[in-house]
C-alpha positions as CSV (number, residue, x, y, z in Angstrom):
1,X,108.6,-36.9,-78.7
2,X,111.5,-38.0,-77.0
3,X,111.8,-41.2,-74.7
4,X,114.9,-42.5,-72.6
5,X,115.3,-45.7,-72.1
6,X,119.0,-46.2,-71.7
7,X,120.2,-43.0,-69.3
8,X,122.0,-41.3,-72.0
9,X,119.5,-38.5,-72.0
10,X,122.4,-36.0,-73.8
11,X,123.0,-38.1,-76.8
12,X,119.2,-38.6,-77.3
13,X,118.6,-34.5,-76.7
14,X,121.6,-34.3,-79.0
15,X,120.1,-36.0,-82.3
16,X,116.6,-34.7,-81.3
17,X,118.1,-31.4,-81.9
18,X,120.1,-32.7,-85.3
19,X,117.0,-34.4,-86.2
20,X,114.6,-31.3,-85.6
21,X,117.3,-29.1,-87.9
22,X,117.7,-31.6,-90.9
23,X,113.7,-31.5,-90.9
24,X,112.6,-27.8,-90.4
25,X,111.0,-26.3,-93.1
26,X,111.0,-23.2,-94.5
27,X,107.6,-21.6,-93.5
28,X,105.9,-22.4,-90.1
29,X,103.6,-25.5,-91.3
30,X,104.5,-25.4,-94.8
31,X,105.8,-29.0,-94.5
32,X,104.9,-30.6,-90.9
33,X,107.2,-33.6,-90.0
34,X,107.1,-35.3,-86.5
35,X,110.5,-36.2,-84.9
36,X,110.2,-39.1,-82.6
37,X,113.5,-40.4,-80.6
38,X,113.3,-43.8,-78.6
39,X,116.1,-45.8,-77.0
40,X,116.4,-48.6,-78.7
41,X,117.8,-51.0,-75.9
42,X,116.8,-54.0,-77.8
43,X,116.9,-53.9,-81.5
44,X,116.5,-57.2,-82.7
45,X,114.0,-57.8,-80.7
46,X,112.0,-54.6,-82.2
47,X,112.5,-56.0,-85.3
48,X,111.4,-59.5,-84.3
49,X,108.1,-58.0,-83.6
50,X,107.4,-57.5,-87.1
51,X,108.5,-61.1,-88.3
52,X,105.7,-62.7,-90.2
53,X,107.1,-65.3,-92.5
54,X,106.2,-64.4,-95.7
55,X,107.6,-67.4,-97.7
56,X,108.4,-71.1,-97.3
57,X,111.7,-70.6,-96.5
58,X,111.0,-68.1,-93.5
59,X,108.5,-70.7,-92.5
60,X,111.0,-72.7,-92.1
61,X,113.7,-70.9,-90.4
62,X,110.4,-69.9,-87.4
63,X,110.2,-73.4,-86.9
64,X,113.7,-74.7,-86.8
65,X,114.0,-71.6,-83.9
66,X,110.9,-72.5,-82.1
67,X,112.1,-76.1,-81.8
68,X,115.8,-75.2,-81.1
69,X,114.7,-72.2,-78.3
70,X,111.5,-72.9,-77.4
71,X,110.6,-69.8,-77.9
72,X,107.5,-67.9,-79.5
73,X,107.7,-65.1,-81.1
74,X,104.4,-63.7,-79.8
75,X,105.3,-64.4,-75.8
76,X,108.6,-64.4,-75.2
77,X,111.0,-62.0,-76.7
78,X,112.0,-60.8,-73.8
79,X,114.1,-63.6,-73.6
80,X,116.1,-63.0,-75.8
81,X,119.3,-62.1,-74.4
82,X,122.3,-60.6,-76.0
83,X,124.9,-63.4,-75.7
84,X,127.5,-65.1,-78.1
85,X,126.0,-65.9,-81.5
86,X,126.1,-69.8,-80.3
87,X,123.5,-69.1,-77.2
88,X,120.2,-70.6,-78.3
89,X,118.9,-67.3,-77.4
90,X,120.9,-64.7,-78.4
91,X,119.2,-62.2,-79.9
92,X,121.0,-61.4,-83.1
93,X,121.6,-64.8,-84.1
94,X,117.6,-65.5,-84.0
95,X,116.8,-62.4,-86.4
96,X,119.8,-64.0,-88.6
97,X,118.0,-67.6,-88.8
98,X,114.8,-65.8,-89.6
99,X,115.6,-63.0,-91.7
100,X,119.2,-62.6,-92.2
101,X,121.6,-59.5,-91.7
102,X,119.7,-57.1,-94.2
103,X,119.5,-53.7,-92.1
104,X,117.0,-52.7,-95.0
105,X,114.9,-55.3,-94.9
106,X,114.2,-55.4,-91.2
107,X,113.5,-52.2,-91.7
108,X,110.9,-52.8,-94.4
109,X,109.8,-55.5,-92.7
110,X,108.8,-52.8,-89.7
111,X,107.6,-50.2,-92.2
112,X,105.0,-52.9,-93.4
113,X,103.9,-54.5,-89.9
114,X,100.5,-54.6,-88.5
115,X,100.8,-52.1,-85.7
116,X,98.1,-54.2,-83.5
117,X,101.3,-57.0,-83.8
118,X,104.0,-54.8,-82.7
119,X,101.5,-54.2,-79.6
120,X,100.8,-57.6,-79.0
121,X,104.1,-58.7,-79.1
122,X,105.7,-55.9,-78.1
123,X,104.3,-55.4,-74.5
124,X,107.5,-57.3,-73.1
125,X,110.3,-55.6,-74.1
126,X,109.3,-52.1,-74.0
127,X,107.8,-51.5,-77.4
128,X,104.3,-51.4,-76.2
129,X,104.8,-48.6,-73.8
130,X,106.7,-46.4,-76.5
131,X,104.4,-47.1,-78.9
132,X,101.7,-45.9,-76.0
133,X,103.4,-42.8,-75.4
134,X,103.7,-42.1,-78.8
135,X,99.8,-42.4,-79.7
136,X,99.1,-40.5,-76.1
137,X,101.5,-37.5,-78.0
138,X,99.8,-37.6,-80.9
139,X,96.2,-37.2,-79.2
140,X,96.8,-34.3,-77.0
141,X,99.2,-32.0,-79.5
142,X,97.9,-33.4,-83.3
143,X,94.6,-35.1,-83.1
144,X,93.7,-33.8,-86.6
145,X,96.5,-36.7,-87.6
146,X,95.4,-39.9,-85.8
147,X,91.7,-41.7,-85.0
148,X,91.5,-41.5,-81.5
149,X,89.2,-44.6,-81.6
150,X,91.7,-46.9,-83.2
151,X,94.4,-45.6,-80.7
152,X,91.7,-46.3,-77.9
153,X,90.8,-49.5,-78.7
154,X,95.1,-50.4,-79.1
155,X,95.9,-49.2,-76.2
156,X,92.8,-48.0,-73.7
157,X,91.2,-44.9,-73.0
């Protein structure tokens, strides 16, 4: 599956492709793999989608940025704005107050996330619909790999 987002179509064909060839196996279905390729316009606020605190500390930090932007994390991320690291909402400097530069952790953090909260919270900035289009993929070319109920009841008939 491949989704533009950000009209760069080429580069997105272009590590499809590089993706598809790092991934083939050797034999027709001996190892299946699914390549997916989103534009990522917003990043952090991916990311963000998966923030659950999970100790004191990150408690914390969700607080101090609620009362400093007003913002919630399961409304509003589509105000975050990419800005100068001193704008209240500036995108990267709110995943740094919560969770801070770790490229490997926000990705765990993503890896372990409740899909139901990425569609929730996602529906704003774009994640929703990907996420949508993904599951849609899945049912018409590999229903043998997902419940169509559970995708039905995240994201309709």
């Amino acid at each position: 599956m491949l989704r533009d987002a950000d009209n760069r179509r080429d580069d997105r064909r272009a590590g499809f492709a590089q993706a598809e060839r790092a991934c083939r196996s050797t034999t027709p279905c001996d190892k299946p793999a699914l390549l997916t390729g989103l534009a990522i316009t917003e990043r952090e606020a991916w990311v963000l989608a998966s923030f659950v605190p999970s100790n004191d500390d990150e408690r914390r930090a969700l607080e101090r940025e609620r009362s400093r932007t007003g913002l919630s994390l399961d409304g509003d991320l589509d105000e975050l704005v990419n800005a100068t690291r001193e704008h209240d909402r500036d995108n990267k400097r709110v995943l740094l107050a919560l969770m801070g530069s770790d490229e490997e952790s926000h990705c765990e953090r993503i890896e372990q996330g409740e899909l139901s909260l990425f569609v929730r919270r996602g529906a704003t900035i774009g994640l929703t619909d990907a996420l949508s289009g993904f599951a849609q993929w899945l049912l018409e070319c590999h229903a043998a790999l997902v419940d169509r109920a559970k995708i039905q009841a995240l994201f309709g008939p």
